[in-house]
VEXDREN-2710 file (C-alpha; in Angstrom, 1 decimal):
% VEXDREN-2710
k/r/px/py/pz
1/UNK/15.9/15.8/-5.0
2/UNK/14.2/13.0/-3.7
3/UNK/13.3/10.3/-6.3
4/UNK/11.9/7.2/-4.3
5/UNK/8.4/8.0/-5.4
6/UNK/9.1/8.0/-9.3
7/UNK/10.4/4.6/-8.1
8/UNK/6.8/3.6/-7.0
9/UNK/5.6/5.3/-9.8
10/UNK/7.6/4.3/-12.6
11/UNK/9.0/0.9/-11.9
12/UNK/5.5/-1.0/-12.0
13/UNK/5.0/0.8/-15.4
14/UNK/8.5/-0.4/-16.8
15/UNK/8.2/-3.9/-15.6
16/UNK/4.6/-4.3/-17.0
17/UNK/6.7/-3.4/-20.4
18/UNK/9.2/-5.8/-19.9
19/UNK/6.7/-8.3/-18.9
20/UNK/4.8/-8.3/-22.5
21/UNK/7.9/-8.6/-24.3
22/UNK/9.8/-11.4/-22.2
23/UNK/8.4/-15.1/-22.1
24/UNK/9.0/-18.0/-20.1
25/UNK/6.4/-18.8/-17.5
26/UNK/9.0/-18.9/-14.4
27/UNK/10.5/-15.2/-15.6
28/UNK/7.5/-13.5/-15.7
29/UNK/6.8/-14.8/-12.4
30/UNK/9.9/-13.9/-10.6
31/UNK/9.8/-10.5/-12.3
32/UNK/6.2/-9.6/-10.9
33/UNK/7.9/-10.6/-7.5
34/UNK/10.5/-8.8/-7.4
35/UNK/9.9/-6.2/-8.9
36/UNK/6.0/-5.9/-6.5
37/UNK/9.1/-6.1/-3.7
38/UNK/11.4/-3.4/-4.9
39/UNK/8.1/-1.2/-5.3
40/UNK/7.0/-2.0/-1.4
41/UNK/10.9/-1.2/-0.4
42/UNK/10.7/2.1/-2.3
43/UNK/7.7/2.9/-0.5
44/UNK/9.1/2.1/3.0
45/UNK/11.5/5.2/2.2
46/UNK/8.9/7.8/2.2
47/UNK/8.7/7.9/6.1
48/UNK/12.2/8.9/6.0
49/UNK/12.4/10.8/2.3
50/UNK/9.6/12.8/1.1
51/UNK/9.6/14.1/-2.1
52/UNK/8.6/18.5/-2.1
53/UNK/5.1/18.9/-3.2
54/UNK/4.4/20.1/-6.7
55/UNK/1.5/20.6/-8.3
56/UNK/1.1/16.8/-9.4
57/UNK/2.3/15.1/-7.0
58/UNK/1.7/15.2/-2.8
59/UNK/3.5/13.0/-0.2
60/UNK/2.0/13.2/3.2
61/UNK/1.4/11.6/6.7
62/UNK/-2.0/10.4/5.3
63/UNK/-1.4/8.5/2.0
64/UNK/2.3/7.3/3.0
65/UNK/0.1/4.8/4.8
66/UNK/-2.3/3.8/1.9
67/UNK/0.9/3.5/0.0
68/UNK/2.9/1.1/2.0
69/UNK/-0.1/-0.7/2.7
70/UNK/-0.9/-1.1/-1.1
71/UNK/2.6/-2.1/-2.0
72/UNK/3.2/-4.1/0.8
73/UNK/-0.1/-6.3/0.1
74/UNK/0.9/-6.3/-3.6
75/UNK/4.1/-7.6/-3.2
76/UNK/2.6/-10.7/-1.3
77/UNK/0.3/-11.3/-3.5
78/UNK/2.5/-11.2/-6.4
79/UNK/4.4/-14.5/-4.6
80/UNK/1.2/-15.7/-3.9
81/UNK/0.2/-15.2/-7.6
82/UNK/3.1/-17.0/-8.6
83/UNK/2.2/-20.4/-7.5
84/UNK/-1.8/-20.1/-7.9
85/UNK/-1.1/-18.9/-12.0
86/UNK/1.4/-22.2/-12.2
87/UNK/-1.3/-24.4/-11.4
88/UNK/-4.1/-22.2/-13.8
89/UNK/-1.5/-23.2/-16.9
90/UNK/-1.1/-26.9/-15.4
91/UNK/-4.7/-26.9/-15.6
92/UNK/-5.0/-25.1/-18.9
93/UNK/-7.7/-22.4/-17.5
94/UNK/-4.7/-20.4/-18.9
95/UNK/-2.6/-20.3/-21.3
96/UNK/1.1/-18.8/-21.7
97/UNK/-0.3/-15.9/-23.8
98/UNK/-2.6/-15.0/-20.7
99/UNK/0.3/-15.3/-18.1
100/UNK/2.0/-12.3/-19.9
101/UNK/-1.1/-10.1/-20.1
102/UNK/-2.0/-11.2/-16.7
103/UNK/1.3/-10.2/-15.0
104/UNK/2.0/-7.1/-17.0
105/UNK/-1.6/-6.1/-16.2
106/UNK/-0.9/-6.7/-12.6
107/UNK/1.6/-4.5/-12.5
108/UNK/-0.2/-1.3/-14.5
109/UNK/-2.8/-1.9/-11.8
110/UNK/-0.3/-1.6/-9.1
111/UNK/1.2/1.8/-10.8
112/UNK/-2.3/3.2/-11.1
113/UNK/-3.1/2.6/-7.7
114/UNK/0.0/4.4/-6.5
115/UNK/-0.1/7.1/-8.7
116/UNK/-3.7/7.5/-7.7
117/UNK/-2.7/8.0/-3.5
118/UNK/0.4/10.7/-4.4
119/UNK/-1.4/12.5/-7.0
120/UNK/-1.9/16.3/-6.0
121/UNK/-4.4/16.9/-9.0
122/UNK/-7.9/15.4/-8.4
123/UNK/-7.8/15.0/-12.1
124/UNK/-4.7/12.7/-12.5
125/UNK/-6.2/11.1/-9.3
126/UNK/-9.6/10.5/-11.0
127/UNK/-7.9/9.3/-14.5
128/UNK/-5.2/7.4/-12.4
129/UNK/-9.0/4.9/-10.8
130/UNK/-9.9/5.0/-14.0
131/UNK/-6.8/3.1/-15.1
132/UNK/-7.3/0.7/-12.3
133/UNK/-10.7/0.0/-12.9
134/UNK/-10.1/-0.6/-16.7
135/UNK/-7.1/-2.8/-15.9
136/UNK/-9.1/-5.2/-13.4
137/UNK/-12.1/-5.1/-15.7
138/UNK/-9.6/-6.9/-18.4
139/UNK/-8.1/-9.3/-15.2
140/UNK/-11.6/-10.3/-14.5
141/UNK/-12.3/-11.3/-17.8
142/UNK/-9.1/-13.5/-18.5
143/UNK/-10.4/-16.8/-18.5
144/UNK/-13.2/-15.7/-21.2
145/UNK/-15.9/-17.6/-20.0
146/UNK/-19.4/-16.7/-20.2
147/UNK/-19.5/-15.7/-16.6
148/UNK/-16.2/-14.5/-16.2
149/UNK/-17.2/-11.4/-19.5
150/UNK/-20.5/-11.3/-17.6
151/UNK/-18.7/-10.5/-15.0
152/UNK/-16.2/-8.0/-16.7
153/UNK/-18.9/-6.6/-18.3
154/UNK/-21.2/-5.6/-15.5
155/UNK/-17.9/-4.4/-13.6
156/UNK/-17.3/-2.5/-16.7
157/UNK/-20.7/-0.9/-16.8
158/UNK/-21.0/-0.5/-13.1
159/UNK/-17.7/1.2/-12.8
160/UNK/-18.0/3.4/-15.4
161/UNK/-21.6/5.1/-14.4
162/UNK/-19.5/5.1/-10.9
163/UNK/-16.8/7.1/-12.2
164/UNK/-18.6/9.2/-14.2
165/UNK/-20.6/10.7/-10.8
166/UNK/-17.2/11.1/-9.7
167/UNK/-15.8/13.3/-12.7
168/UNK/-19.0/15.1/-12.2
169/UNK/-18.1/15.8/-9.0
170/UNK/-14.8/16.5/-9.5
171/UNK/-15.6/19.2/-12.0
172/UNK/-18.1/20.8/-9.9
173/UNK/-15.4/21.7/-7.2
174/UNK/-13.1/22.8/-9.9
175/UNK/-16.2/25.3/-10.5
176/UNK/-16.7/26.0/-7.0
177/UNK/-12.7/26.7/-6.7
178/UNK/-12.4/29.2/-10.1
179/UNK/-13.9/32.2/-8.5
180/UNK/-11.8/32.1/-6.0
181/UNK/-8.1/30.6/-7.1
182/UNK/-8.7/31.4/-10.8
183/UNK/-8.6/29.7/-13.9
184/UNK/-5.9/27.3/-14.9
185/UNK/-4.3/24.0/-12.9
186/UNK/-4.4/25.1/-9.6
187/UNK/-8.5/25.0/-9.2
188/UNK/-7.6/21.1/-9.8
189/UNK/-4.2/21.3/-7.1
190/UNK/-5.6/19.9/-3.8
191/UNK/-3.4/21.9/-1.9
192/UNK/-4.3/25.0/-3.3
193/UNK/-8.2/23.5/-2.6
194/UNK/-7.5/22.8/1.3
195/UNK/-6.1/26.7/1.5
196/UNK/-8.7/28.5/-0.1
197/UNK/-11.6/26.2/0.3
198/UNK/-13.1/28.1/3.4
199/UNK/-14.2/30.9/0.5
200/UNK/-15.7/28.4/-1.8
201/UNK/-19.7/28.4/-2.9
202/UNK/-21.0/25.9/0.1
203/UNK/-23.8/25.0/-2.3
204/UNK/-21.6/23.6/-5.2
205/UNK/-19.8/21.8/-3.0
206/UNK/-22.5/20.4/-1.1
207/UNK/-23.8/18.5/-4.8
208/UNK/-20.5/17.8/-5.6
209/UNK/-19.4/15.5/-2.7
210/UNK/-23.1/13.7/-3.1
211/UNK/-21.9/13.3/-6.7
212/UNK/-18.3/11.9/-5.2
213/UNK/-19.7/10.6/-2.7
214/UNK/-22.0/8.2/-4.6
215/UNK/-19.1/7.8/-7.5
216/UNK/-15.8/6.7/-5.5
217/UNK/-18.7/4.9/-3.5
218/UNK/-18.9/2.5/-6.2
219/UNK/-15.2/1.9/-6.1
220/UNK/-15.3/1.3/-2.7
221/UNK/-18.4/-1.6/-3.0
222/UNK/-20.8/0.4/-0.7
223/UNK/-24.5/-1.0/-1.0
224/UNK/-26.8/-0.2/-2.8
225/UNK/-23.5/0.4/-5.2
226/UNK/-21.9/-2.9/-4.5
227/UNK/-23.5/-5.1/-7.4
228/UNK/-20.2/-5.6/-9.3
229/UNK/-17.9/-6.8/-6.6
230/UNK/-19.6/-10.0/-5.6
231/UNK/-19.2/-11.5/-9.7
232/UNK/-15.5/-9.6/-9.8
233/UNK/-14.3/-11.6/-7.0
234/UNK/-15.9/-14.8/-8.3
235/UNK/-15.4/-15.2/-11.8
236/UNK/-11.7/-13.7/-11.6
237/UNK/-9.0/-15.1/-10.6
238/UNK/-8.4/-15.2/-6.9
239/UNK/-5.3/-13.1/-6.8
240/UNK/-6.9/-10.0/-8.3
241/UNK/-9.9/-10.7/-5.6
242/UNK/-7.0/-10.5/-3.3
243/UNK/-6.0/-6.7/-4.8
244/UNK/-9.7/-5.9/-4.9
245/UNK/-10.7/-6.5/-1.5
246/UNK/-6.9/-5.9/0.1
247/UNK/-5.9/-2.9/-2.3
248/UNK/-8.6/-1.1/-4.4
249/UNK/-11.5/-0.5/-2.3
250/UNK/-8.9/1.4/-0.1
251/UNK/-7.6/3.1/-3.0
252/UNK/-11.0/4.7/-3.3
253/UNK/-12.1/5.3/0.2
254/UNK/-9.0/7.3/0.2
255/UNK/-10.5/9.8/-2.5
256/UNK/-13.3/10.0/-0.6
257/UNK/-11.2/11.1/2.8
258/UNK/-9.7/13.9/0.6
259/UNK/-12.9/15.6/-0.6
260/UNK/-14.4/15.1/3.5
261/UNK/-11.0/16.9/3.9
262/UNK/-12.8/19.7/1.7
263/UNK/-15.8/19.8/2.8
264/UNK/-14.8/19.8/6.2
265/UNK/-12.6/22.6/6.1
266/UNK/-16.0/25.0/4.7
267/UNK/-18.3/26.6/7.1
268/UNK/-21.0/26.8/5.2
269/UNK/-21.2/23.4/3.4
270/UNK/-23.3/20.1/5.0
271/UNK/-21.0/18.0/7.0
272/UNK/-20.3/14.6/5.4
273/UNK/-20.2/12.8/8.1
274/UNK/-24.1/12.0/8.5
275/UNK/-24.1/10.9/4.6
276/UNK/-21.1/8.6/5.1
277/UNK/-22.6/6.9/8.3
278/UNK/-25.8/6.2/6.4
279/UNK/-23.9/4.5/3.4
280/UNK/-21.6/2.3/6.0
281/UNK/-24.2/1.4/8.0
282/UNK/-26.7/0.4/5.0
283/UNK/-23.5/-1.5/3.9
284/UNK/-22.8/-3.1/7.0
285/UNK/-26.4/-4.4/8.1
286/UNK/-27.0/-5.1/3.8
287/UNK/-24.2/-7.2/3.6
288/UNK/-24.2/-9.6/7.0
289/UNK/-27.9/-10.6/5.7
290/UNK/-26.5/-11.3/2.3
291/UNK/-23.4/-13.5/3.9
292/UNK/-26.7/-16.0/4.8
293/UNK/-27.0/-17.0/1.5
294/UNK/-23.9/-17.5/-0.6
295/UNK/-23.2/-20.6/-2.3
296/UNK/-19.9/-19.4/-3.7
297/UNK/-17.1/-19.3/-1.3
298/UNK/-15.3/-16.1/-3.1
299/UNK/-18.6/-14.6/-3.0
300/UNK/-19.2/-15.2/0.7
301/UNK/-16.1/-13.2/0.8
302/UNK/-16.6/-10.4/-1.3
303/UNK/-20.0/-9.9/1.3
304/UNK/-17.6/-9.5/3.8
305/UNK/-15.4/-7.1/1.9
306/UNK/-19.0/-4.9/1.3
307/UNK/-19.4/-5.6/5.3
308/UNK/-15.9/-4.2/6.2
309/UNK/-15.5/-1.2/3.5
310/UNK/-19.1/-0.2/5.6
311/UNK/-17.8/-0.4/8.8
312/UNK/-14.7/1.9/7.7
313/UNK/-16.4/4.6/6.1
314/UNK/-19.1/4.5/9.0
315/UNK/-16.3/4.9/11.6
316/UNK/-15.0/7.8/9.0
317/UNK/-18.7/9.1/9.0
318/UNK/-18.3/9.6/13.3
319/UNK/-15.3/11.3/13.1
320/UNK/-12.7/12.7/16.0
321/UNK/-9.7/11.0/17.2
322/UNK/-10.4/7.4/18.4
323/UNK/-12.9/6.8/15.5
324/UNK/-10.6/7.9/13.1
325/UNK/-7.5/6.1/14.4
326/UNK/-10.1/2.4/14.6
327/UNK/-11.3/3.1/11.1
328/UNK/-7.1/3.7/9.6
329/UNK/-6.4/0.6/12.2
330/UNK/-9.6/-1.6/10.7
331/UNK/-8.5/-0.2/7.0
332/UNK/-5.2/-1.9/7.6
333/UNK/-6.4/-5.3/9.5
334/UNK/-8.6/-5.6/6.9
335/UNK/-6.5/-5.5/4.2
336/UNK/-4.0/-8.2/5.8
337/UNK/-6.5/-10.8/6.6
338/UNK/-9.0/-10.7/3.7
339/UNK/-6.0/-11.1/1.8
340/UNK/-4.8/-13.8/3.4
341/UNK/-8.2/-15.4/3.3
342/UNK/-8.1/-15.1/-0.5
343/UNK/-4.7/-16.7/-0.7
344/UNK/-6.5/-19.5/1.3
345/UNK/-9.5/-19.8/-0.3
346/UNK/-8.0/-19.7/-3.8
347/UNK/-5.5/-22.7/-3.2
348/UNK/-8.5/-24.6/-1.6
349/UNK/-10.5/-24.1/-4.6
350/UNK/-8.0/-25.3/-6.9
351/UNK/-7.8/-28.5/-4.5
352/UNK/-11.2/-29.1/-4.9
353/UNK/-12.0/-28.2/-8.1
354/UNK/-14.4/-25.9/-7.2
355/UNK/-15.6/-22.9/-5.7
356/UNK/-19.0/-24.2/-4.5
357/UNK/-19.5/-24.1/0.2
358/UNK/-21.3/-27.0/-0.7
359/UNK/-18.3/-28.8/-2.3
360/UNK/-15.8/-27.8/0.2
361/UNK/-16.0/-29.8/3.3
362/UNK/-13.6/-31.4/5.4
363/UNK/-10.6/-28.7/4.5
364/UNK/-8.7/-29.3/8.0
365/UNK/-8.7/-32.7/7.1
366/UNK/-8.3/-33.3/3.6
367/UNK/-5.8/-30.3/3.4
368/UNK/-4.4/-29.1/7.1
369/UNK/-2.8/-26.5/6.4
370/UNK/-5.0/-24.3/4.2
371/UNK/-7.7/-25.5/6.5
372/UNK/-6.3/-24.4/10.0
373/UNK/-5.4/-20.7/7.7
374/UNK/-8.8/-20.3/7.0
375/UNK/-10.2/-21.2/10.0
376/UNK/-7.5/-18.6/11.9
377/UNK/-8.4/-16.3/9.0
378/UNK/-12.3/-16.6/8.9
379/UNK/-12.1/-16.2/13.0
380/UNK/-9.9/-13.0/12.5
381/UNK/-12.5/-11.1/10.5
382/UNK/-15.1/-12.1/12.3
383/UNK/-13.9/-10.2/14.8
384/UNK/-13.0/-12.7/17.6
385/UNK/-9.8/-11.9/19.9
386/UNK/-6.9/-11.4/19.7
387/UNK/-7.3/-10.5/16.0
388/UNK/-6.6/-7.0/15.6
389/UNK/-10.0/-6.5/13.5
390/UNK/-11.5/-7.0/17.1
391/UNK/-9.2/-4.4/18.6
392/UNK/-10.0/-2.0/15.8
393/UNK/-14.3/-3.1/16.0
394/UNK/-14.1/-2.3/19.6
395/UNK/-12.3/0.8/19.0
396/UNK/-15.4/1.6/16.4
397/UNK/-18.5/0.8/19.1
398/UNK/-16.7/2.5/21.7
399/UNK/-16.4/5.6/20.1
400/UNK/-19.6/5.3/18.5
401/UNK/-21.3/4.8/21.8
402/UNK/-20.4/8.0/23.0
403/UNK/-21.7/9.9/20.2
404/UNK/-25.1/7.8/19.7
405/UNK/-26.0/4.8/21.6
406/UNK/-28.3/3.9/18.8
407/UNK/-26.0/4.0/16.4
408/UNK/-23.4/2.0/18.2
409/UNK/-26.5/-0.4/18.9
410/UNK/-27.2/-0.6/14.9
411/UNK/-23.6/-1.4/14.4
412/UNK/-23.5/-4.3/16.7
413/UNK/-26.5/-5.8/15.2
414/UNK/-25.2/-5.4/11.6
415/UNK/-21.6/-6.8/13.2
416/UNK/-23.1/-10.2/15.2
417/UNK/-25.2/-11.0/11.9
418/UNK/-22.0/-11.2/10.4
419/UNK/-20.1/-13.1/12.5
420/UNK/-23.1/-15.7/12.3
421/UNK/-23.1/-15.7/9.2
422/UNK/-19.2/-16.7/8.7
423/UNK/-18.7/-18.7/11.5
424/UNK/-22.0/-21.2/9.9
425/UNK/-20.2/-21.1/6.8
426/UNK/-16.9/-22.0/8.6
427/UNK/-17.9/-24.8/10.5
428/UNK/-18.6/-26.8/7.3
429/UNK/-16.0/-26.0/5.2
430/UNK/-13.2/-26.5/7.9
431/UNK/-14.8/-29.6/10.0
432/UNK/-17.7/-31.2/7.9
433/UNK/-17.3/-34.6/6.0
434/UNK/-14.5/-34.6/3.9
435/UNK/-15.4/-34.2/0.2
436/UNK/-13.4/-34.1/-2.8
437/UNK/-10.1/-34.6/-3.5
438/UNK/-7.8/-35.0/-1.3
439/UNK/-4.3/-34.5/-3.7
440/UNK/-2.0/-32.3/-2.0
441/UNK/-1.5/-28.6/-4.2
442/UNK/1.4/-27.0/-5.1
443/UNK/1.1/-23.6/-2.6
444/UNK/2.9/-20.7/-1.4
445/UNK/2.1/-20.8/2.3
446/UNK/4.2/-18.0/3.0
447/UNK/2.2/-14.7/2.3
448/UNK/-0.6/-16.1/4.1
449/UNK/1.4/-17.0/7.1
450/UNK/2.6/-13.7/7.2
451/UNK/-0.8/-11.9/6.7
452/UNK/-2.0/-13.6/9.6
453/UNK/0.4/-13.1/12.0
454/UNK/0.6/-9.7/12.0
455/UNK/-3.6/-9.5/12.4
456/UNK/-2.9/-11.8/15.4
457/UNK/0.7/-9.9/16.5
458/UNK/-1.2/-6.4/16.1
459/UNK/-4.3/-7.4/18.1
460/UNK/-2.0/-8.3/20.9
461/UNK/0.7/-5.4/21.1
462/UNK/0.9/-2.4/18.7
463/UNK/3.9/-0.5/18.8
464/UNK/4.1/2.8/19.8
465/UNK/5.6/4.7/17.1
466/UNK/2.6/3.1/15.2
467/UNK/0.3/4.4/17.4
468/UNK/1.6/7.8/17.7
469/UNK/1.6/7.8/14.0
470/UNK/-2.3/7.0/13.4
471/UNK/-3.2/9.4/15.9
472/UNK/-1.5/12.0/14.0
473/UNK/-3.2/10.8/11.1
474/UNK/-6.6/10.8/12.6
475/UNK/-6.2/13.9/14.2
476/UNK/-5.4/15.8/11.1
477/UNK/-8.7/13.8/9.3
478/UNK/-10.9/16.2/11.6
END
């Protein structure tokens, strides 16, 4: 029996135990770290150790890359997390009472997320978002300012009318399957779902994946959906922006791939590409006009998350091979360097005291090395070479292009608005006068250094069992 995945499972849930009991600042932090590490080795051990499938849990070629991504980006920014918390409680934003709700909460959040990629049951998979979405609801909140509950609160509301079109949805193919697998667990079992699903009423199905569709949508910060994300990432604090963006969106575009699995695999139901295009293009276009007028530096970001999450499922909305392997590629580049811009943008903040464009100026000087991370960081997801989020948007319009030269001509509108848009706000905060304070920080350079040179590694040379393994991937996604 194979038992890394009750690993990835289990440990995050034990250590978030251990964490509210224990005290001592340092301890909690190492903990989190190494314990966010022992998780992300775990996970590396699925490519060669599967679990079998049972009727709760699944371990395949598709989520064994959502799950190394997710503890991979966890794990850095847990050691990111341990320096940008120090100087919260050095600041007294937070005390030691927060530090052990924030770092047992971080690592619930990490066991939900995983448990919500292996699960088998799209119940446990719904009620393991729900658990995420609870437990970053509390993280926004943890400085208990007006704006930060405001925040919590409208991510609270937000989320939960989002997940409740998804349980909708979810029950409705549990009604579609019941006629045809009977009644009991296995009309939940997604693997009893992909079998039998060619059978299945095309109508029901049809309203549930608008319902799903429209639910996980939330989660994933599509527009016209998106209204929580923006005051998440700026009231809370930066690591959990870092998990939001990096982590959590994926976490929910990957429910969304498993019910286009479903409806896919029926003759008679609509094909979800066309509704999925719409969205990520709406989201795409939506979200490079908003970039224009931020004033909040986490917010700007949090745009660009929208931006991103849009191009993905729009590339996921084209389907076939090459669009399918850019939108797993751009999934993963994303993920890496919005992190890392979050790890950057949260130590400058703390520099400068604020989180106001307007306030930051000058970062290359006043602060070289968070400045010159940004600026690599900002130019990455932008989309300039040799980032690999330029690999993985050419990948997107070339495949696009083939199928509809308008659409390929939307996306590149949507995609140069944005690149505008960050490169304005760029050339301010990186080379404008110098303003603020100019005191060094105490930072952990590390994860973001890391981040970005794979982005820059991956747009240069991917290796070919890498390759081979996406293209398996996107072939299977149909």
């Amino acid at each position: 029996m194979v038992y890394n995945v009750y690993v990835i499972l289990g440990l995050p849930v034990i250590t978030a135990v251990a964490l509210v009991i224990l005290q001592g600042y340092r301890l909690l932090a190492r903990i989190n770290v190494v314990s966010s590490f022992l998780t992300f080795v775990a996970a590396l051990t699925l490519f060669a150790y599967r679990p079998e499938t049972g009727t709760y849990l699944l371990v395949d070629d598709l989520n064994i890359v959502f799950v190394v991504l997710n503890t991979f980006v966890a794990f850095t920014t847990s050691a990111f997390s341990a320096s940008y918390i120090s100087h919260e409680l050095e600041t007294r934003r937070l005390t030691v009472g927060h530090l052990r709700f924030y770092h047992a909460m971080y690592q619930l959040l990490l066991g939900a997320m995983n448990l919500a990629l292996v699960a088998n049951n799209i119940g446990l998979m719904w009620v393991s978002i729900e658990v995420a979405t609870l437990t970053t609801v509390v993280m926004v909140g943890i400085y208990r300012t007006p704006a930060a509950l405001e925040a919590a609160w409208k991510y609270f509301i937000l989320g939960s009318v989002g997940i409740a079109l998804a349980l909708f949805g979810t029950i409705l193919v549990y009604m579609a399957a019941r006629p045809v697998v009977g009644e009991g667990m296995n009309g939940m079992v997604w693997t009893e779902l992909i079998q039998h699903v060619s059978k299945f009423d095309p109508a029901m199905l049809n309203l549930a994946f608008v319902f799903l569709l429209l639910g996980y949508g939330t989660k994933v910060g599509l527009a016209p959906l998106h209204a929580w994300l923006p005051d998440a990432h700026a009231e809370g604090p930066t690591p959990i922006s870092a998990v939001l963006s990096g982590l959590l969106l994926n976490v929910a575009l990957y429910a969304v791939l498993r019910f286009k699995l479903l409806m896919s695999a029926n003759p008679g139901a609509l094909a979800p590409g066309p509704l999925m295009v719409s969205l990520g293009l709406l989201s795409l276009i939506f979200a490079g006009f908003m970039l224009y007028r931020r004033g909040d530096i986490k917010r700007l970001f949090a745009y660009s998350s929208i931006e991103h999450m849009g191009i993905i499922v729009f590339a996921f909305g084209i389907g076939g091979t090459l669009a399918n392997f850019a939108a797993l590629l751009h999934m993963t580049m994303h993920s890496l360097t919005k992190s890392a811009i979050f790890f950057a943008v949260g130590h400058a903040a703390q520099a400068k005291g604020t989180q106001q464009l307007a306030k930051i100026r000058g970062l290359t000087v006043t602060h070289p090395f968070l400045g010159w991370g940004l600026v690599i960081g900002v130019a990455a997801i932008a989309g300039l070479p040799p980032g690999g989020v330029f690999m993985s948007e050419f990948l997107i319009v070339s495949s696009t292009v083939s199928r509809s030269p308008v659409l390929a001509l939307l996306t590149v509108f949507g995609l140069v608005i944005a690149f505008g848009a960050l490169l304005l706000r760029l050339h301010s905060v990186a080379f404008g006068e110098p303003t603020g304070s100019r005191e060094p920080i105490k930072a952990s350079y590390l994860p973001m250094i890391a981040h970005l040179t794979l982005v820059i590694i991956a747009g240069i040379y991917l290796p070919p069992p890498l390759v081979a393994w996406f293209q398996h991937i996107a072939a299977s996604l149909h």
